[in-house]
C-alpha positions in Angstrom: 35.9 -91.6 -141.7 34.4 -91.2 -138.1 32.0 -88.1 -138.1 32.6 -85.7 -135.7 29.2 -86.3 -133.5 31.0 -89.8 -133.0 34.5 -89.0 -131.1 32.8 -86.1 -129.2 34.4 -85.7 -126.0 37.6 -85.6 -127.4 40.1 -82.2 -127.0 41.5 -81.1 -130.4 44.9 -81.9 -130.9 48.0 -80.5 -128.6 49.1 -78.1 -131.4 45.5 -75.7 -130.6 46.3 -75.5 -127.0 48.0 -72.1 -127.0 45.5 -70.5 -129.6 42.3 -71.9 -127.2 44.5 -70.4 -123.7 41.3 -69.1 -123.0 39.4 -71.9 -122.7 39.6 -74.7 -120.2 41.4 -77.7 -121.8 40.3 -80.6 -119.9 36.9 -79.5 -120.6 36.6 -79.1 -124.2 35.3 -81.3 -126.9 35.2 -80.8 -130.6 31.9 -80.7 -131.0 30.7 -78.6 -128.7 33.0 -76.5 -128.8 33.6 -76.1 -132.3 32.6 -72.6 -132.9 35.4 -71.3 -130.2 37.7 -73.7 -132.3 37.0 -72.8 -135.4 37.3 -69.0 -134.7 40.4 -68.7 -132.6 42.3 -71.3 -134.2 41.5 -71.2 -137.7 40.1 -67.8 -138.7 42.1 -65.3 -136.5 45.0 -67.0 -135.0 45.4 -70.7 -137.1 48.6 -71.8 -139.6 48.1 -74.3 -142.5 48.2 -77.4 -140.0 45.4 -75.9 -138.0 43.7 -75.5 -141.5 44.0 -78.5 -142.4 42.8 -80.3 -139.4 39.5 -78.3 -138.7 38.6 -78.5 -142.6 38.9 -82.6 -142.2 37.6 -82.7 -138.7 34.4 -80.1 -139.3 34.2 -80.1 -143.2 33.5 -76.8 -145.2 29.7 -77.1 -145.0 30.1 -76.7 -141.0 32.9 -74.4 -140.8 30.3 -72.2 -143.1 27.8 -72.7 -140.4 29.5 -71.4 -137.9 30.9 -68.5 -140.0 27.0 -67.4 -140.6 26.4 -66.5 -137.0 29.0 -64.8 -136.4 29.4 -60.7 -136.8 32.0 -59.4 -139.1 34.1 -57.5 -137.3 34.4 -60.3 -135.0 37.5 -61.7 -137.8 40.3 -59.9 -138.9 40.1 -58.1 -142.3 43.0 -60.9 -143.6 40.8 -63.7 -142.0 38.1 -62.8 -143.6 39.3 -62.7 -147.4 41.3 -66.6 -146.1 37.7 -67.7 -145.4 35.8 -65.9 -148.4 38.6 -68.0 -150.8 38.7 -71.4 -148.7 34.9 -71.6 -148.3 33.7 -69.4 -150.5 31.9 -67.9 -147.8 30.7 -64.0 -148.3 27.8 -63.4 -146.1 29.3 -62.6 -142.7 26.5 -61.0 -140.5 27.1 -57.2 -140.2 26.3 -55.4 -137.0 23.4 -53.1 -138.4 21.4 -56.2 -139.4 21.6 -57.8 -136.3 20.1 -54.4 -134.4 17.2 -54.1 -136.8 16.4 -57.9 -136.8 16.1 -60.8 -134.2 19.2 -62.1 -135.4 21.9 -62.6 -132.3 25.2 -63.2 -132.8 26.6 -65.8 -130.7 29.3 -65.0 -128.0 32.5 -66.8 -127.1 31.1 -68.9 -124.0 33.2 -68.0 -120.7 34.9 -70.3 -118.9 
């Protein structure tokens, strides 16, 4: 299997386009652009297909990553018990700890 780092450059497939509408298209990659990925397609607005291609494309260990900088309340309630049973993730970063520490959580980028 081709690790991601490899066929960077390259757009996720056709079926993410409407979930990543506010993104430009022609300008993402899979890699770089993974956390946007990840988060709109699979955790708030993804289906099984979705799913299925970000766990074989990213792997659990990076989708869990991704899900460690990230606030919360930036995932739907249902989104977040999908992820806490796929990836037996639980440690989302709450708001409070990221105003009384230098932890930041990362922002969608803007196009």
């Amino acid at each position: 299997m081709k690790s991601v780092k490899s066929i960077s450059r390259k757009r996720p497939p056709e079926m993410f386009k409407p979930l990543l509408r506010g993104l430009k298209w022609e300008a993402l990659d899979i890699w770089e652009d993974r956390e946007d990925i990840i988060l709109a397609a699979l955790i708030n607005y993804g289906e099984l297909e979705h799913l299925k291609w970000i766990i074989k494309t990213y792997g659990k260990d990076e989708i869990k990553k991704v899900l460690s900088r990230r606030l919360e309340t930036e995932i739907y309630p249902e989104s977040r018990n999908l992820a806490r049973t796929l990836f037996l993730y639980r440690a989302f970063l709450k708001a409070e700890s990221c105003l009384s520490s230098k932890l930041k959580p990362k922002v969608f980028k803007k196009f």
